[in-house]
C-alpha positions in Angstrom: 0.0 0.0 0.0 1.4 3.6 -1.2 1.7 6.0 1.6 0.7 9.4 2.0 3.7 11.5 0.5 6.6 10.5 -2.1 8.9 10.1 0.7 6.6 7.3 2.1 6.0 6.0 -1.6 9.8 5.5 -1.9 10.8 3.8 1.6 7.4 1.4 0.9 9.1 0.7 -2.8 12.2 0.2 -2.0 11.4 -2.1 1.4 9.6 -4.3 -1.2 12.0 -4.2 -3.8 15.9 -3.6 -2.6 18.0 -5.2 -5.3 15.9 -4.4 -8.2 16.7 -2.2 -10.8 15.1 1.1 -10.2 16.8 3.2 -12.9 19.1 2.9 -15.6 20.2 6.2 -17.3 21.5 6.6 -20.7 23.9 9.8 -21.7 24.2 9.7 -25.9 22.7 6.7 -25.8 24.6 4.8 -24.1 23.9 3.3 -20.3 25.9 5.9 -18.1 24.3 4.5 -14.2 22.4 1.9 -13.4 20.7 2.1 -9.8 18.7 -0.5 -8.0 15.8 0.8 -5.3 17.5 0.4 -2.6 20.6 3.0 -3.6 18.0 5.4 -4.7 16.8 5.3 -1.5 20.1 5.9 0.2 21.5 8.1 -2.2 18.2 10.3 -1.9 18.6 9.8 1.7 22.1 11.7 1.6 21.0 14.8 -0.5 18.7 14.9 2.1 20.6 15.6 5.0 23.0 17.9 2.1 20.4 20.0 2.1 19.6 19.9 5.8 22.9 21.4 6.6 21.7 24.1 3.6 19.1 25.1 6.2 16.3 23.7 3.9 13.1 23.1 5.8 9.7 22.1 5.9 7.9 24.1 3.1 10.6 25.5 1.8 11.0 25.4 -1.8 13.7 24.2 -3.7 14.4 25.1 -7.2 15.8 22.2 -9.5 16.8 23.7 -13.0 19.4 21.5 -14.8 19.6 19.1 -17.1 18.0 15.6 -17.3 20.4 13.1 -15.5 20.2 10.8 -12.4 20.8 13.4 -9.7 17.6 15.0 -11.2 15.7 12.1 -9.5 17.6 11.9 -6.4 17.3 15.4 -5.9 13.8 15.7 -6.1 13.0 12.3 -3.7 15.3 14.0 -0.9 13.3 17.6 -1.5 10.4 15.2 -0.9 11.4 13.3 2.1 12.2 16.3 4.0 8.9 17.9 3.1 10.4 21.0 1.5 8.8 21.5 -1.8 10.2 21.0 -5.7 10.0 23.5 -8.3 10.9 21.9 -11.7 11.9 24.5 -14.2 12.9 24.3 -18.1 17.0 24.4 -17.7 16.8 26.3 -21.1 15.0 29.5 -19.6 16.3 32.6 -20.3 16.8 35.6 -17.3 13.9 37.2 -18.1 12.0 34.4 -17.8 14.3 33.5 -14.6 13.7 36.4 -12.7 10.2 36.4 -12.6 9.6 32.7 -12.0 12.5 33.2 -8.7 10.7 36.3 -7.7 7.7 34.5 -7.4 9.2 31.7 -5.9 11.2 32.8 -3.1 13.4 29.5 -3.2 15.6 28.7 -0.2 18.1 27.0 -2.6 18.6 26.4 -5.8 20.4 23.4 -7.6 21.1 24.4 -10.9 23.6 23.3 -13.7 27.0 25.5 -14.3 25.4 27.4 -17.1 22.1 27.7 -15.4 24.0 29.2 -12.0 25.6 32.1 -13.6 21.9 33.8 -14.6 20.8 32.6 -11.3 23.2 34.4 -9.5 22.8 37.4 -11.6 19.3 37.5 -10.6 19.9 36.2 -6.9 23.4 36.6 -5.9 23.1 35.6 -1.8 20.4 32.6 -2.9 22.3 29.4 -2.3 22.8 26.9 -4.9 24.2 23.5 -5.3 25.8 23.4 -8.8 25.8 20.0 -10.9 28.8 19.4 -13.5 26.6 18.2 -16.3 29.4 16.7 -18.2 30.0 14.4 -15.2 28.5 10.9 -14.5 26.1 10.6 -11.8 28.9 8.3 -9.8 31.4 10.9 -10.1 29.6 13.8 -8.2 30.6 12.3 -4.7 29.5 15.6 -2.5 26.8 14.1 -0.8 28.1 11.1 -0.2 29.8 11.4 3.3 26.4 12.3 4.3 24.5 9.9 6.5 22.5 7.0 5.2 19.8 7.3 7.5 17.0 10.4 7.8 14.6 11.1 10.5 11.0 10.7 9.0 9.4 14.2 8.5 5.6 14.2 9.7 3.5 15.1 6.7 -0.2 14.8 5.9 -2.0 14.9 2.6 -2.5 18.5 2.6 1.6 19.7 2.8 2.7 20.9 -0.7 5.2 18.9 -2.4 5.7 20.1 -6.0 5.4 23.7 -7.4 5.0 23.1 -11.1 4.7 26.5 -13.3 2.1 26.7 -16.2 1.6 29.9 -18.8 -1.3 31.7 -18.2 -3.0 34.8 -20.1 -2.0 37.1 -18.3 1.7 37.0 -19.2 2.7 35.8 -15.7 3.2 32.0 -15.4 1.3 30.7 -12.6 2.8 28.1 -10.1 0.2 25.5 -9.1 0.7 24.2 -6.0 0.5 20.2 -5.7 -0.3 18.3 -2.2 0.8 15.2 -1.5 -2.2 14.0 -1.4 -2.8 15.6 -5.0 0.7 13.7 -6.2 -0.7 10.3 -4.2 -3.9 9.8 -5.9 -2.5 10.8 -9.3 -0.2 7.9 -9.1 -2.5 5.9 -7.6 -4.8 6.1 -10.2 -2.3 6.2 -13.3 -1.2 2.5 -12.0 -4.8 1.6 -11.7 -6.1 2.4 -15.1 -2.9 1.4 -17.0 -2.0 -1.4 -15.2 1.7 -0.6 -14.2 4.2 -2.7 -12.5 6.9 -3.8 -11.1 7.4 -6.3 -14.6 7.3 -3.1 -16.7 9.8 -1.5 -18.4 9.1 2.4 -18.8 10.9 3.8 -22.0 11.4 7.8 -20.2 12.6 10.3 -23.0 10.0 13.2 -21.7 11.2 16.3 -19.6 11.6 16.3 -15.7 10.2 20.0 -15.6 6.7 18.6 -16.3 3.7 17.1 -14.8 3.8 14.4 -17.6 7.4 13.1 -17.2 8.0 14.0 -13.6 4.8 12.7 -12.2 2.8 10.5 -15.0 5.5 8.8 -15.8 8.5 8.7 -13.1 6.4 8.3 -10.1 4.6 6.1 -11.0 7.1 3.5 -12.6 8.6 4.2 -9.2 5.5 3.4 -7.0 4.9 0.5 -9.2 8.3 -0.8 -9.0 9.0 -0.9 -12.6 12.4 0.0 -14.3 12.8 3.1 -15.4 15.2 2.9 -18.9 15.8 7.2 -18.6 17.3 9.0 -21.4 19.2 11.9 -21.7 17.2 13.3 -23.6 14.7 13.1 -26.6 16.8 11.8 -30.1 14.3 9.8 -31.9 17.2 7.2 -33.3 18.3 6.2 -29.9 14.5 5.9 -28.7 13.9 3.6 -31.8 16.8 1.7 -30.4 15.6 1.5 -26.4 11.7 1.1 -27.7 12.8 -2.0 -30.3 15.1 -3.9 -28.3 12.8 -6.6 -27.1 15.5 -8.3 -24.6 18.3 -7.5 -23.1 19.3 -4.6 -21.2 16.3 -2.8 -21.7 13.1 -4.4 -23.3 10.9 -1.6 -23.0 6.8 -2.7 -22.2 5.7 1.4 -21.7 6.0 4.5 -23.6 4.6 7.8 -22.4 5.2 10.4 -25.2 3.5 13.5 -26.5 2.3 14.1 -30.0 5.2 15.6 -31.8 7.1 13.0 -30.2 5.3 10.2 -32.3 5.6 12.2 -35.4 9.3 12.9 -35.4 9.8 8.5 -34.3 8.1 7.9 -37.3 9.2 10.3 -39.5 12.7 8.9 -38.3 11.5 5.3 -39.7 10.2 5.8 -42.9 9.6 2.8 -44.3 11.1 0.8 -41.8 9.3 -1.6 -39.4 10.9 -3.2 -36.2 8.9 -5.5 -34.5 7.4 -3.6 -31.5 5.2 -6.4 -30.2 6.7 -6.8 -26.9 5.6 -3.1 -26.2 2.1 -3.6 -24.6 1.3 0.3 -24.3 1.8 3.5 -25.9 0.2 6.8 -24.7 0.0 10.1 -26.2 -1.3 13.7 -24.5 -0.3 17.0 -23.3 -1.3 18.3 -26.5 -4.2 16.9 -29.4 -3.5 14.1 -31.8 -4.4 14.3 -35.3 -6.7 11.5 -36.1 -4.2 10.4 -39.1 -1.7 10.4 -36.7 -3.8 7.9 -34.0 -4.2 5.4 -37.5 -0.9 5.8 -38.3 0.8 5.2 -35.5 -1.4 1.6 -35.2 0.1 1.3 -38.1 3.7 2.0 -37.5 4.2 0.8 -33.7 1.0 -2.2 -33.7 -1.4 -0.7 -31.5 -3.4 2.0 -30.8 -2.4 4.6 -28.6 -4.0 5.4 -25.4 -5.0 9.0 -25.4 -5.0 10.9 -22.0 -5.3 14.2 -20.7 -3.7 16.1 -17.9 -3.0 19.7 -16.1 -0.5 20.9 -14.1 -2.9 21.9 -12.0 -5.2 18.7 -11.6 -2.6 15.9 -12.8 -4.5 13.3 -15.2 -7.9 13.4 -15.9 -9.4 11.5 -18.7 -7.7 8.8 -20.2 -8.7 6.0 -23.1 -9.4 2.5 -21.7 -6.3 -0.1 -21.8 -9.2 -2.6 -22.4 -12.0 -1.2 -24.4 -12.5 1.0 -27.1 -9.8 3.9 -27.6 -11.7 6.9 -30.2 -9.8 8.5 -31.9 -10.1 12.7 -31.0 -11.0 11.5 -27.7 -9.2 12.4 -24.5 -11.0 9.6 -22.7 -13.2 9.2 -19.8 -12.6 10.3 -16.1 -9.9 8.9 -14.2 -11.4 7.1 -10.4 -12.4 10.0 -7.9 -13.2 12.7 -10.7 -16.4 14.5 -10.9 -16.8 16.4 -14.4 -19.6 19.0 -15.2 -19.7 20.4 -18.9 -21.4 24.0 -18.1 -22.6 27.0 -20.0 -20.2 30.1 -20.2 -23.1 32.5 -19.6 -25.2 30.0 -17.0 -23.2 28.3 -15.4 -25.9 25.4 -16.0 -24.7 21.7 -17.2 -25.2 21.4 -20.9 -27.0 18.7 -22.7 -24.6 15.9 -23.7 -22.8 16.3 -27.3 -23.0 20.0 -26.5 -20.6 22.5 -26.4 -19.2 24.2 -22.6 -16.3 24.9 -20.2 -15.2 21.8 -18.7 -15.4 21.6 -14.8 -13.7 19.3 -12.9 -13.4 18.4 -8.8 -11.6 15.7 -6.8 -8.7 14.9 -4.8 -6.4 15.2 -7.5 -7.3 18.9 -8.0 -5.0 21.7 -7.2 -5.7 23.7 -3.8 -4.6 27.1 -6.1 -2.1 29.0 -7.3 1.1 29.4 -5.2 1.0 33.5 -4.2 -2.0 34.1 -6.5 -5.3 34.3 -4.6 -7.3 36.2 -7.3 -6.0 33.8 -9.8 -7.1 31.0 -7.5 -10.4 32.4 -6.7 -10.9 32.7 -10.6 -10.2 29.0 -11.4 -12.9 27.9 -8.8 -16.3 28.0 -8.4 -18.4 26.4 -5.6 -16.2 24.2 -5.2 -15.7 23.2 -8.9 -11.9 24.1 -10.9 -12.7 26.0 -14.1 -10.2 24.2 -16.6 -10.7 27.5 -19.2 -10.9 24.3 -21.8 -14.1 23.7 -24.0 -15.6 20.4 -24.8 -18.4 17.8 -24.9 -19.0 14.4 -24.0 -20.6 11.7 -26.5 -23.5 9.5 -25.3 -20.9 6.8 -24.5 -19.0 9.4 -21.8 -16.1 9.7 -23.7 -14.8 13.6 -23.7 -13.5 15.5 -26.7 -11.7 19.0 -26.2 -12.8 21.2 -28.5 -11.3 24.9 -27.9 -9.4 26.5 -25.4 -10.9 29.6 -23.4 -7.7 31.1 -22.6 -5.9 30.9 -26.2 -3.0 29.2 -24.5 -0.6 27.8 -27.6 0.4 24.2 -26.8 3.3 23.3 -29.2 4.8 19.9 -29.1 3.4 19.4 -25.6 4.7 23.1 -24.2 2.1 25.7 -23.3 3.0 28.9 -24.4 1.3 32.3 -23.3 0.8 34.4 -26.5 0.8 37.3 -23.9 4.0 36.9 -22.9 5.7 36.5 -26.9 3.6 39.8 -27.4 5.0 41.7 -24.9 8.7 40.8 -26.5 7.1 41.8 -30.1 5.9 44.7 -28.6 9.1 46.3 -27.1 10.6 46.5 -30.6 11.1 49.7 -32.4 9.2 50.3 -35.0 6.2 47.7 -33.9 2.9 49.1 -32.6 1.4 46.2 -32.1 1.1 42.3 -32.3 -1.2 39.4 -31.8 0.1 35.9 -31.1 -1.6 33.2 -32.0 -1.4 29.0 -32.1 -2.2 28.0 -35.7 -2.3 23.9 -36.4 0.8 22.3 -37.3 1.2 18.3 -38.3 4.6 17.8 -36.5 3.9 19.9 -33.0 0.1 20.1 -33.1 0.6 23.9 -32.9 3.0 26.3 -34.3 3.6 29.6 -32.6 2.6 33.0 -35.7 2.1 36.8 -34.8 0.6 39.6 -36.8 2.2 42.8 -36.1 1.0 46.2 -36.7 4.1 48.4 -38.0 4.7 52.3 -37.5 4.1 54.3 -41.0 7.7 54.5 -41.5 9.3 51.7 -39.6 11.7 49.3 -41.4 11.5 46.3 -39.5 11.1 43.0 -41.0 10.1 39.3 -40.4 13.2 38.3 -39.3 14.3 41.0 -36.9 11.2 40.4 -35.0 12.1 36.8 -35.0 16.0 37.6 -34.3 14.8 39.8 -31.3 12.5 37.2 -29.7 15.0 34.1 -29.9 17.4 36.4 -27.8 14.6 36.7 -24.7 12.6 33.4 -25.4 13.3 29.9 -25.7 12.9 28.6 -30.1 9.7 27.2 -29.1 7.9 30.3 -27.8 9.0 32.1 -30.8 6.7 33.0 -34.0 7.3 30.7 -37.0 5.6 33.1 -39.4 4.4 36.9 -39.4 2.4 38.7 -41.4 2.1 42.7 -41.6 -1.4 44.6 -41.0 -2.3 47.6 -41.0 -4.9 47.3 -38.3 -5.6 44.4 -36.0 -9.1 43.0 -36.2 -10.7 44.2 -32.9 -14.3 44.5 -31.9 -16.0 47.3 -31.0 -14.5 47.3 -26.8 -11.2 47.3 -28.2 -10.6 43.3 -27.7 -8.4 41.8 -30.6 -10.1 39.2 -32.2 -8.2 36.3 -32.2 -10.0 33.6 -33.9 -9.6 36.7 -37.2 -5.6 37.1 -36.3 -5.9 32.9 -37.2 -7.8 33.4 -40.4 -4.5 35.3 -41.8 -2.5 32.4 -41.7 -2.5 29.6 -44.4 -2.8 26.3 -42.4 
């Protein structure tokens, strides 16, 4: 039985399982550590009491910005077991997207990457950090390891924050939703229940760490379950073909979590080739929509349908496709144990017929308490009791749900949500611009590509590529526009408010 918190998930994993492999992590491909449960446990265990003698405490939070490795695990499970609280971020942030997002934060420590620490301590020269070589294997880092084995439990109940996980909102300001325990327990929980993970399974791990999706869907749960985790390095679709088709041996993948653009790039790496993928027994896909042609090609391609899902930072996973039963295309599923869902009318807040359109509502114990510093955001998102997901959709007569539009215009490209407000605002501050309007337009590779119609000054010179010069130097590649076009007005109705589904309509697609 899984306790209460991720430090009692771990002890409870590893007292089962000791010897067996936890985690084996491959740099370039190539197996750099393998560690069974029981050193993960001890290891985590050390960095622990490390950052004990850092002063880190209860509640406090701890930043973790550096590359995917090992130590990115063991880091996290000691934040855990002393009940301070994990805040994932993107290593590839830039310092104006670092200042804010440590601002907000108010970190007691950070542990960062050597790159990573010299913004950081532009930003926040007396905040402490712990600095990981990134061009060092995970055995050759040593400085935790005259710290004791052994850690005195920390008392924590299902309502003690564990993970601060920052998502883009409209506003411009990303938001940092504020995960309990209990919100990470039942997660897990039900993720093993519905897709049947265990301790016999293989998970293939080529997502992020700075996400919900590969830092809670995927990692702990393989760890609850007592599966082994094969980890890359990071996302090359070649050496995933090579892990994923490999159906003995060192790795023998059975479970692969992935995100759209993911698929499309595996398979645009194969061509016509097809390994035998048999031994795989399931493939899932969110964090962004599939194209129906992609859900038939990839049966196709990999020999079975994918399993669909959907997720927040905010609520963890939601809906997800049956591993037995019939998977629909388009579809993000039905609810996951424990969730209540209501599909409401914008202006009446009334339940809508099913096949109609509305906001989807969701509440259970999954579910977010709020934003971390943000009470008006937080009162926003909820309603008697209900959290207001901004996402329109409808369910079929068979309760399957289908998203249909986002509310808050939020771009989500290759699995990243991106606020057009905060591209704009970079657009913006260019001479020469007036005025832009940032839009997601639908792209076969990431689902969404990232386009801005600007409004120049009567005698301004700028071009296309300046603006796109200009916003690489401030923004990660991602967040940037792949195509502008020039107006002479933006379309607006008549209180001013740009009319975004219009800005779309300029855009071949």
């Amino acid at each position: 039985m899984i306790g209460e918190s991720l430090g009692d998930l771990i002890r409870e994993s590893v007292s089962i399982r000791g010897e067996k492999k936890a985690i084996s992590f491959l740099r370039n491909g190539v197996t750099e550590t393998m560690i069974t449960y029981k050193d993960l446990n001890r290891d985590a265990n050390r960095v622990a009491n490390t950052l004990l003698g850092f002063g880190v405490q209860k509640g406090d939070r701890v930043i973790l910005c550096f590359e995917k490795c090992l130590f990115f695990v063991v880091a996290h499970l000691a934040v855990q077991k002393i009940g301070a609280i994990s805040v994932p971020l993107n290593q590839g942030f830039r310092k104006s997207e670092l200042s804010y997002l440590l601002n907000d934060a108010a970190p007691k420590l950070a542990i960062t990457g050597p790159s990573q620490e010299v913004i950081i301590k532009e930003i926040a020269p007396r905040l402490a950090t712990i600095v990981i070589p990134t061009d060092k294997p995970y055995q050759d880092l040593g400085f935790f390891l005259s710290a004791s084995d052994e850690i005195a439990p920390v008392e924590l109940t299902g309502e003690d924050p564990g993970l601060l996980i920052y998502t883009s909102g409209t506003t411009g300001e990303p938001k940092g939703a504020l995960l309990t325990h209990g919100n990470l327990v039942h997660d897990l929980r039900n993720i093993i229940t519905i897709w049947k993970i265990s301790e016999s399974d293989v998970v293939c791990h080529a997502l992020p760490l700075f996400h919900v999706s590969g830092l809670c869907f995927a990692l702990h749960t393989a760890l609850a379950a007592g599966s082994h985790v094969v980890m890359l390095d990071a996302f090359f679709p070649e050496r995933v073909i090579e892990v994923l088709s490999e159906k003995k041996g060192e790795y023998g993948a059975t479970l692969f979590m992935a995100v759209p653009s993911m698929y499309s790039k595996l398979m645009d790496c194969l061509g016509e080739r097809r390994p035998d993928f048999g031994h795989i027994r399931l493939w899932t896909s969110g964090s962004a929509p599939l194209l129906v042609k992609n859900f038939d090609k990839i049966r196709e391609v990999f020999g079975k349908e994918p399993v669909e899902r959907e997720g927040m930072s905010e609520t963890g996973m939601n809906f997800s496709n049956p591993l037995k039963g019939a998977r629909k295309p388009g579809s993000i599923g039905l609810p996951l144990p424990g969730l209540a869902v209501r599909i409401v009318d914008l202006e009446t807040f009334e339940d809508v017929l099913p096949g109609q359109e509305g906001e989807i509502w969701l509440r259970g114990p999954g579910i977010s308490p709020g934003y971390w510093r943000k009470p008006e955001e937080t009162a926003k998102a909820f309603k008697d009791g209900w959290f207001r997901t901004g996402d329109l959709g409808r369910v079929d007569g068979e309760g399957y749900y289908y998203l249909t539009d986002r509310i808050k215009h939020i771009i989500i490209s290759g699995g990243e949500n991106i606020s057009p407000k905060e591209v704009e605002t970079i657009i913006d501050r260019i001479e020469g611009v007036v005025e832009s309007c940032v839009v997601g337009v639908p792209d076969p590779t990431w689902g969404e590509k990232v386009v801005a119609a600007v409004v120049k000054a009567p005698a301004s010179f700028v071009r296309a590529d300046d603006i796109q010069a200009y916003t690489r130097e401030f923004l990660q590649n991602w967040k940037c526009p792949k195509e502008i076009v020039f107006v002479e007005e933006l379309p607006k109705n008549r209180m001013g408010k740009v009319l975004k589904e219009a800005v779309k309509k300029l855009f071949s697609v």
